[in-house]
C-alpha positions as CSV (number, residue, x, y, z in Angstrom):
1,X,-48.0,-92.7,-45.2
2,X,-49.3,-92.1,-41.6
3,X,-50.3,-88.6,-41.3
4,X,-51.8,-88.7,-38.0
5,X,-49.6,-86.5,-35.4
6,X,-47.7,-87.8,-33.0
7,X,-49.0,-87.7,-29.0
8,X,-46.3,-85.2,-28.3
9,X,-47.9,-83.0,-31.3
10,X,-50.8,-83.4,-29.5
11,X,-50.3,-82.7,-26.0
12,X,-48.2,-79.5,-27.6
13,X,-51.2,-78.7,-28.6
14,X,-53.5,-79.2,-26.0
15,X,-51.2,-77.0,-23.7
16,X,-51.1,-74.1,-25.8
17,X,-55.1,-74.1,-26.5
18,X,-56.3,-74.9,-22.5
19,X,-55.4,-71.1,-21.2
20,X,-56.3,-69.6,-24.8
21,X,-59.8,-71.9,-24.3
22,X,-60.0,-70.5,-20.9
23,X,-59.4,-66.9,-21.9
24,X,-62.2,-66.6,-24.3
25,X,-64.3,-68.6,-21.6
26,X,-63.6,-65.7,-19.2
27,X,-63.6,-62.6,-21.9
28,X,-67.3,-62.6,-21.9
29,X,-68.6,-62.2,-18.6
30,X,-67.8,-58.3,-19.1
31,X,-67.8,-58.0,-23.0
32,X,-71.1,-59.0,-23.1
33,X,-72.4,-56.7,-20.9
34,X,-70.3,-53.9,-22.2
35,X,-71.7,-54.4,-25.5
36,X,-75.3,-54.8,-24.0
37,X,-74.7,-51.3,-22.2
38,X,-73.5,-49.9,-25.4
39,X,-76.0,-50.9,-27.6
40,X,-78.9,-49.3,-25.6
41,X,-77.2,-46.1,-25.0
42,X,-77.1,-46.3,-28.9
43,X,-80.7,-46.6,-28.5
44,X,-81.7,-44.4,-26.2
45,X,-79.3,-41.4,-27.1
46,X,-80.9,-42.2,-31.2
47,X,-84.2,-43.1,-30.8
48,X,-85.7,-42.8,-27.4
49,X,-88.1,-39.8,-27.1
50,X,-85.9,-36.5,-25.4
51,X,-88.6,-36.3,-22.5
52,X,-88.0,-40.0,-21.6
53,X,-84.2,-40.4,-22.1
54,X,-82.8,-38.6,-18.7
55,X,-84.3,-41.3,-16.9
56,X,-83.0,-44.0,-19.3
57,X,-79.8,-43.1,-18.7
58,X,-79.5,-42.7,-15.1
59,X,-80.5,-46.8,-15.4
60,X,-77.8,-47.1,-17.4
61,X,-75.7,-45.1,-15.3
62,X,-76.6,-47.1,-12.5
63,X,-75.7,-50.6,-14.9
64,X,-72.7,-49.3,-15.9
65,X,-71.9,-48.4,-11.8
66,X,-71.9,-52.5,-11.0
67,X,-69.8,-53.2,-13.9
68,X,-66.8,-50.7,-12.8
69,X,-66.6,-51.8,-9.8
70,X,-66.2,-55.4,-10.6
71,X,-64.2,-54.2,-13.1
72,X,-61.6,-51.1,-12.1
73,X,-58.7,-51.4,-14.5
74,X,-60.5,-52.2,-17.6
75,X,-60.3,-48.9,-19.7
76,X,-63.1,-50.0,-21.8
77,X,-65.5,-50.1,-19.1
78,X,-64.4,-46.6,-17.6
79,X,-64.3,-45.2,-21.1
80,X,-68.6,-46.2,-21.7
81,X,-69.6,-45.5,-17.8
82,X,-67.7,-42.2,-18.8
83,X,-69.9,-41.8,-21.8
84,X,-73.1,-42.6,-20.3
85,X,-72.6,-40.1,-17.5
86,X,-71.2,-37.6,-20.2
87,X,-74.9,-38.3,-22.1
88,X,-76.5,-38.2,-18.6
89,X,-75.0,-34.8,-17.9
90,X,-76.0,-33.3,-21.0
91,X,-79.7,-34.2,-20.7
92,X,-80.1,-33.4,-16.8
93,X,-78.8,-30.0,-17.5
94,X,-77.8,-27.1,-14.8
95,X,-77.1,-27.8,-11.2
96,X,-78.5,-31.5,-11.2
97,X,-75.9,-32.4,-14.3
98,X,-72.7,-31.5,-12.0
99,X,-72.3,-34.8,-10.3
100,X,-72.5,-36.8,-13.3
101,X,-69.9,-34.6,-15.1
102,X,-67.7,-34.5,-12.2
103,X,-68.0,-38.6,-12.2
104,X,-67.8,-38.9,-15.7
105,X,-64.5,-36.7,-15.8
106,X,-63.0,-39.0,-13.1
107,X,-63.6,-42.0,-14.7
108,X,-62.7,-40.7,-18.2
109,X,-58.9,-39.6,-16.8
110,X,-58.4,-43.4,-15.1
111,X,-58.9,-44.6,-18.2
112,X,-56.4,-43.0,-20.2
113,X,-54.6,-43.9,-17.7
114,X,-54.8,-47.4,-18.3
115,X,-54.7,-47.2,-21.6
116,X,-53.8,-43.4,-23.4
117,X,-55.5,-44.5,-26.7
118,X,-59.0,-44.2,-24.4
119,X,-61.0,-46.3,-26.8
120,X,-59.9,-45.2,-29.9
121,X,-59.7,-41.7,-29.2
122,X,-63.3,-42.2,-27.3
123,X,-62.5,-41.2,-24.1
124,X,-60.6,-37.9,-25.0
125,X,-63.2,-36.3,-26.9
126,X,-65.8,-37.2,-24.0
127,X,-63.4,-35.1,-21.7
128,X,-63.1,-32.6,-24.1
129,X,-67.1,-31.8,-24.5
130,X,-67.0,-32.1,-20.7
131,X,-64.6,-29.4,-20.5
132,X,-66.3,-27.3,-22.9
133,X,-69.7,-28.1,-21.3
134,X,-69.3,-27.5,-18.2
135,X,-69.3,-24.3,-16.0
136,X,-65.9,-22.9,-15.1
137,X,-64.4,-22.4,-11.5
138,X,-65.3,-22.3,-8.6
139,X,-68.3,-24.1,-9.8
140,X,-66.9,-26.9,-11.2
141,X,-63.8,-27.7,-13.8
142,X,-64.8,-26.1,-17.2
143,X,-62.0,-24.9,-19.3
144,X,-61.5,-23.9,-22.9
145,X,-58.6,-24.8,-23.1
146,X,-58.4,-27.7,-21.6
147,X,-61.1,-29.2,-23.9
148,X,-59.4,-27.8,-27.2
149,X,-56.3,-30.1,-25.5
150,X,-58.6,-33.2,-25.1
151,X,-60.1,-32.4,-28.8
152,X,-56.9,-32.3,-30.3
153,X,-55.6,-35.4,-28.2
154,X,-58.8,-37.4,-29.9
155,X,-58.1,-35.8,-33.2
156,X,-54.3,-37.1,-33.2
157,X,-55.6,-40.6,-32.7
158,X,-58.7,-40.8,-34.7
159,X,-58.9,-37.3,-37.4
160,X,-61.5,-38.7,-39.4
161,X,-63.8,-39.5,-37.0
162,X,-67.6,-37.8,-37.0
163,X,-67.7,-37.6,-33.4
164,X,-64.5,-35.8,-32.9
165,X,-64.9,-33.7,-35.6
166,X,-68.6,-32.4,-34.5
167,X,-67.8,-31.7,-31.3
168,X,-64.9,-29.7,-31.8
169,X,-66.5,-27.8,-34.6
170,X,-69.3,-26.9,-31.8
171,X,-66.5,-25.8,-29.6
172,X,-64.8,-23.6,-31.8
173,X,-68.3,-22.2,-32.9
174,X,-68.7,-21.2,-29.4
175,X,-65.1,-20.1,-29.0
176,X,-65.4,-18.0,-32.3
177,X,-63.0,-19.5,-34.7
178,X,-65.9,-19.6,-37.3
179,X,-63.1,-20.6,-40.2
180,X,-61.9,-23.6,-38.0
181,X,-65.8,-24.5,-37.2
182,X,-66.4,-24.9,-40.6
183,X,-63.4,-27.0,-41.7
184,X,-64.4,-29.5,-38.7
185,X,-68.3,-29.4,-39.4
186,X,-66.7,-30.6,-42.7
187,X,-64.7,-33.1,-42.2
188,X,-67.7,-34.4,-39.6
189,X,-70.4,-34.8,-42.7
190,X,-67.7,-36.6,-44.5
191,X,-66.3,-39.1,-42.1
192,X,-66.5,-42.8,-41.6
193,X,-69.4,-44.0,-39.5
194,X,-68.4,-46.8,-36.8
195,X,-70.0,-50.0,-37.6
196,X,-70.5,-50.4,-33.7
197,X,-72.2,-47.0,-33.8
198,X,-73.2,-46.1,-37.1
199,X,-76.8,-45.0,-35.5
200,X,-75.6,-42.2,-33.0
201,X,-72.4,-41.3,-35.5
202,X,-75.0,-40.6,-38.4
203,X,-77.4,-38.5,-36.2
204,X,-74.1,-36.4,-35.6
205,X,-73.6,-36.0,-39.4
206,X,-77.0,-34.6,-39.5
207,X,-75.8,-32.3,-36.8
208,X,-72.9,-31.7,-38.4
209,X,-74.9,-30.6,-41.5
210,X,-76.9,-28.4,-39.6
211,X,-73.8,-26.2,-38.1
212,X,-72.6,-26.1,-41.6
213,X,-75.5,-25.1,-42.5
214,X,-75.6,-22.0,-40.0
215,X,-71.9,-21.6,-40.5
C-alpha cells in the first residue's frame, strides 16, 4: 500500500505552515527582548545591592523606552516598561520619582486598554501600588481609592497570586483595615510563585511574612 501523500496533501500543507513558519520567525524580535528585560529586572529588583539598583533601573527604563516605541499596541511591552518605571519610582523616592510614576501610570492604563487582562492581572496591581504610592492632588494622582479599585480588579483575575495579595495587604495596613491586612498577608505566604518570577514572588513572601508578623 502506498502511503506516501498525495502532492495536493502536500501543497495543503505547505500553505498552511508558510505564514505559521513566518509568524514564529517574526514573534521573537520582541519576545526575546521582553524576556531579556524581564529577567534582569528579576535580577536587579532580587539581588542587586539597594544603593546600586536606582541606577540599574533607569538603564532598564531607558531599554524598555526603545522597545515601546517600536512596539505601541503590544500590551505586554507596556505592561513591563510599566513595571520597571513602577520599580524605578519606588527606589528614586520623593520629587525625583514623580515622572516615572506619572509614565509608568500612562503606560499601565494603554495597556489594559489593549488588552483588560493586563498580563495576567500584572498590570492592575502595578496601577494599584502606584495609586497607593503616590502623593495625592495637586501633586500628582494618588488615590485610595482608586488603588483599592486596581487591587481588586487584579485580585478578580488572579486571587491567589503573592504579588497581588502583598501589596494590597500593605495598602490596607496603611488604610487601617488591620483584619483585611492580615487575611491578604495570608493568602500572600501561601500563594503560587510564578515560574517566570519565582525569585522576586518569593522575596514578597518573605515580605509578606514579615507584615504578618507585625500584624
Amino acid at each position: 500500500m502506498n502511503h506516501r501523500p498525495s502532492f495536493a496533501a502536500v501543497l495543503c500543507l505547505a500553505l498552511v505552515a508558510a505564514p505559521l513558519a513566518q509568524a514564529l520567525a517574526q514573534a521573537p524580535a520582541w519576545e526575546d527582548e521582553l524576556f531579556s528585560l524581564r529577567h534582569r529586572w528579576e535580577h536587579v529588583t532580587t539581588e542587586v545591592a539597594p544603593e546600586r539598583r536606582e541606577a540599574a533601573l533607569e538603564s532598564l527604563a531607558e531599554e524598555s523606552a526603545r522597545l515601546a516605541e517600536s512596539h505601541p499596541r503590544q500590551s505586554r511591552v507596556l505592561v513591563w516598561r510599566g513595571i520597571i518605571l513602577a520599580s524605578h519610582a519606588r527606589e528614586a523616592g520623593g520629587l525625583a520619582a514623580l515622572g516615572s510614576a506619572k509614565e509608568a501610570r500612562r503606560l499601565l492604563e494603554r495597556a489594559v486598554e489593549l488588552d483588560p487582562e493586563g498580563n495576567n492581572g500584572s498590570a492592575w496591581v502595578t496601577l494599584g501600588a502606584l495609586y497607593d504610592r503616590a502623593p495625592g492632588w495637586p501633586v500628582a494622582f494618588g488615590d485610595a481609592e482608586t488603588a483599592d479599585r486596581m487591587f481588586q480588579r487584579a485580585l478578580a483575575i488572579r486571587p491567589q497570586g503573592i504579588d497581588v495579595n502583598y501589596y494590597y495587604a500593605a495598602f490596607l495596613e496603611d488604610e487601617g483595615r488591620q483584619g483585611e491586612a492580615r487575611e491578604h498577608a495570608r493568602r500572600a505566604m501561601e500563594g503560587q510563585a510564578r515560574e517566570a518570577r519565582r525569585a522576586s514572588d518569593e522575596a514578597l513572601r518573605e515580605e509578606a511574612k514579615a507584615l504578618l508578623e507585625e500584624l
